[in-house]
Steps between C-alpha positions, in 0.01 A plus 500: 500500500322861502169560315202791514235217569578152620171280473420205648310248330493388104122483473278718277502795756876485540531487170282759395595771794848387305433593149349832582800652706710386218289670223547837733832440534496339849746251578442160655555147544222264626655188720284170461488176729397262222644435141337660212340170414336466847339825496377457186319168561282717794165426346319810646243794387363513158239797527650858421355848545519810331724638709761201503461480143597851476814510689630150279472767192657766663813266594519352164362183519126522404506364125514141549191551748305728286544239223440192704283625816125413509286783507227408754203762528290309740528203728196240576388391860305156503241491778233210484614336215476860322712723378528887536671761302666765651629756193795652643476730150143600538551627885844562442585603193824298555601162475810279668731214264576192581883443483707279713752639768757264372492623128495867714814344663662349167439886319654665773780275531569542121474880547744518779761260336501742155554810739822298649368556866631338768295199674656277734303144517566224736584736783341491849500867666611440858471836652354817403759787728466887579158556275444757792811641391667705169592180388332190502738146440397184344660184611430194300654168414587365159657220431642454871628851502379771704462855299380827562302763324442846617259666377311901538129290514413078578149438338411146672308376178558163665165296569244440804837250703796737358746692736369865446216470706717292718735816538290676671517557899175322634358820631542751214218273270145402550393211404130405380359155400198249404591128447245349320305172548615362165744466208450456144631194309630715149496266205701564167469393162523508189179460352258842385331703736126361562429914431601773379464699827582419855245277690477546866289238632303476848354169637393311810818266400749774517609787251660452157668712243538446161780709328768495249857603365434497180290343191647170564579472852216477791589565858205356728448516917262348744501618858601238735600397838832594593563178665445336167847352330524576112652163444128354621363726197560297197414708122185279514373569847572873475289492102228328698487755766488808250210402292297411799531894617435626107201599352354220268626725221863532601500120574399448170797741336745376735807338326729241726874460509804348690620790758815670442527633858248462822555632838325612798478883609418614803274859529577745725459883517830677648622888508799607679567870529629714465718456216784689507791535762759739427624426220347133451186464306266186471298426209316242357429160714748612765237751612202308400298226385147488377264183454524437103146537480500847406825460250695793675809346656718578174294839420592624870872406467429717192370781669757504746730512234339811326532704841909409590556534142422846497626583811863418425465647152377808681814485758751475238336708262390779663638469852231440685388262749100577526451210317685240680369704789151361406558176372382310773175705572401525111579090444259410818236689391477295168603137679222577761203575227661182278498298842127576511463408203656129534401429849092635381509229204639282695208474770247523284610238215653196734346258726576564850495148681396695850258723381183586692145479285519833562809587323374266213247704468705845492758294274181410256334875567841650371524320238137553380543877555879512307314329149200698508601826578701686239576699806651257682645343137701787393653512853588172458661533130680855612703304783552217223624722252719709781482764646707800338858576643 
């Protein structure tokens, strides 16, 4: 097999990267691991920016968000049993919507299948050859049988454990992380939101966020130990646990229901650079993964997205390489400020179980500062809204 573009990975940023080429004429053909089925039951991101939201119009598949996506102008921090508005459109002038990264997944998927391109599901890449070459070869196995596709570009659109980074000789990438002390148990179900905004909660018991996919269906965390086991969490325990970090108000609102999924995800902070060799590109997760507290893991893939997308409509269209050429330096720059971002709300919005008074104190000073200032509250909603391309 012989394609433009062969992309690895079936998620939203595969996808996507996928959908523009082919509206500028670029071939390609994405190769997934899991079954179409599997990768739509990833219950994942549900907060989109501007710029995200942008690029799903300018592939084609932005009407079913526009008509279903939850505007959300502000978000609400509790503190103390009280809440805090942050207006993202007052500081801002902009707002994000709340639409889930599997109907992102489901819209794309639809798009793709109409166009008639190529994706290959249930097929494990096993090598990535000669990207520091003219011609870079995928080998993968489907159904028992070992195939090939060559290829003039690999984008390795193919998560945080996927071969692409994998690819890589150990001493051509830099790796940076933070583990942190903690995971959050993620709740879903379907009963309505307890608001109609975001509600990120601090509290001597741990963190808590309170957020949606839609009118009907909640999605709810609690920080927690990561040695806990999510069979030990039972719907009632984790209810119980909720209300006792919410404000007396939100407790009150607060609408119960049998979980539809629960798990346990750890936090960590991770950058690898840089992110391009020859003629292999990361992007997305296989580059980098944010804490979820500042809603950017998806919005970065997007980003990432936005900046190879235009470089290999500027090689084929106009033969030149100055884009691709900067991929890698123009990506960073964003994933660094958005890594900020996460790892900053992060430390000042969870309980640290080793913390120093001291560092209570500059957690509780931060906070203080961040909701009084509109200083300090704009920079806060700017890096929430994202930052431009």
């Amino acid at each position: 097999m012989r394609t433009q573009v062969a992309i690895i990975g079936a998620g939203p940023s595969g996808l996507l990267l996928g959908q523009l080429l082919a509206k500028h004429g670029i071939a390609n053909v994405i190769v997934e691991r899991q079954s179409p089925d599997y990768v739509l039951g990833r219950i994942r991101a549900g907060v989109i920016e501007t710029g995200m939201q942008n690029m799903l119009d300018e592939a084609g598949v932005g009407t079913r968000m526009r008509a279903e996506g939850l505007v959300h102008d502000g978000t609400l921090i509790s503190v103390s049993d009280r809440l805090h508005h942050i207006s993202f459109k007052d500081l801002t002038g902009k707002s994000v919507l709340v639409y889930g990264q599997t109907e992102i997944t489901r819209d794309l998927m639809e798009a793709r299948a109409a166009k008639g391109l190529q994706t290959i599901y249930d097929a494990e890449v096993t090598e990535i050859a000669n990207f520091d070459g003219h011609t870079p070869v995928i080998r993968f196995k489907k159904d028992g049988v070992a195939q090939e596709l060559q290829a003039d570009f690999v984008a390795a659109c193919d998560g945080y454990h996927g071969i692409g980074r994998r690819s890589v000789p150990q001493g051509a990438i830099q790796e940076h992380e933070r583990v942190y002390p903690f995971g959050w148990l993620g709740v879903l179900a379907d009963v309505p939101p307890v608001n109609d905004e975001l509600i990120y909660v601090t509290n001597p018991k741990g963190f808590a966020l309170c957020s949606m996919r839609s009118k009907t269906r909640s999605r709810y965390y609690v920080q927690c130990s990561l040695s806990d086991d999510v069979e030990a969490w039972s719907d009632a325990r984790f209810w119980d646990e909720l209300k006792s970090r919410l404000d007396p108000v939100s407790r009150e609102q607060l609408v119960t229901g049998p979980s539809i999924e629960k798990s346990i995800a750890p936090l960590r902070s991770f950058v690898a650079e840089p992110m391009r060799f020859g003629r292999l590109f990361l992007a997305g997760d296989a580059a980098h993964i944010v804490p979820p507290t500042g809603a950017k893991g998806l919005n970065l893939a997007a980003s990432d997205i936005y900046y190879l997308s235009r470089g290999l409509m500027e090689h084929y269209g106009e033969k030149s390489d100055a884009a691709l050429d900067a991929y890698s330096k123009r990506a960073l720059a964003r994933i660094w400020k958005a890594e900020r971002f996460s790892w900053w709300m992060t430390q000042m919005l969870h309980t640290f179980p080793e913390s120093s008074s001291f560092e209570r104190n500059m957690q509780r000073a931060e906070l203080e500062y961040t909701l009084s200032s509109k200083a300090a509250s704009t920079a806060l909603a700017e890096n929430y809204v994202g930052l431009p391309y």
